[in-house]
C-alpha positions, 0 to 999 in steps of 0.5 A, spaced: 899 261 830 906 263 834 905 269 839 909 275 836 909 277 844 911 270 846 918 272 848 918 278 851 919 276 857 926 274 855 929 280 854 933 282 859 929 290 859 923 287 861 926 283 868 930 286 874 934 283 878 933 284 886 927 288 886 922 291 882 924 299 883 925 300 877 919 297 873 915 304 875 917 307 870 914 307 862 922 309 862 927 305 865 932 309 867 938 305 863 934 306 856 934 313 859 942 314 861 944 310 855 940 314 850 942 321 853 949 318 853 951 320 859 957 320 864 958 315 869 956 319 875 950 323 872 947 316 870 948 314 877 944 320 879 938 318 874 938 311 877 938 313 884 933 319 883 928 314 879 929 308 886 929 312 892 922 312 894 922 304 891 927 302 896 932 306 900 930 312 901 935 318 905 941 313 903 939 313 895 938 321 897 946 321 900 948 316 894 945 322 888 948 327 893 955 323 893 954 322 884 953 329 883 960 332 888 964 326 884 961 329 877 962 336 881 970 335 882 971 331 875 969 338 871 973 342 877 979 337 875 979 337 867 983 340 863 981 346 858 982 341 852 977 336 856 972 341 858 973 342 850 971 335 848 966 334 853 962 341 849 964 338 843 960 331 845 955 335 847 954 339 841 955 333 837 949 329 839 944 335 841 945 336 833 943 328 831 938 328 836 935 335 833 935 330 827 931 325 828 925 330 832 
């Protein structure tokens, strides 16, 4: 009989490239980023959150600080319409979130 499991090693969620820091996680922090649908720089932020004490420690602490001043600035910087659609966004997906709860 063939092993149902036999290729889980092939996927590419279950291997890391250049380390193993993320594999701490029963989460990892794409499925995270990816199933929140988040911005660029807040997925940055979970991803260096999740690292820095598996590898760079105060320098991945100055990369989230630096995510979060870059995200910090791009809301500064919108538009009111931009601002609108962003909330809209967000509206959009809490309610299909609360659906599948």
């Amino acid at each position: 009989m063939t092993d149902v499991n036999m290729f889980e090693d092939d996927k590419p969620q279950n291997k890391q490239i250049g380390g193993s820091h993320y594999m701490y996680f029963d989460i990892q922090p794409y499925e995270f980023i990816s199933k929140n649908n988040l911005t660029f720089f807040q997925g940055c932020v979970i991803k260096y959150v999740c690292r820095y004490m598996h590898k760079n420690g105060v320098e991945d602490l100055d990369k989230i600080i630096h995510y979060c001043e870059l995200e910090k600035k791009k809301l500064q910087d919108a538009t009111p319409e931009q601002l609108e659609n962003w909330i809209d966004g967000y509206r959009k997906w809490k309610a299909e979130s609360e659906d599948t709860i």
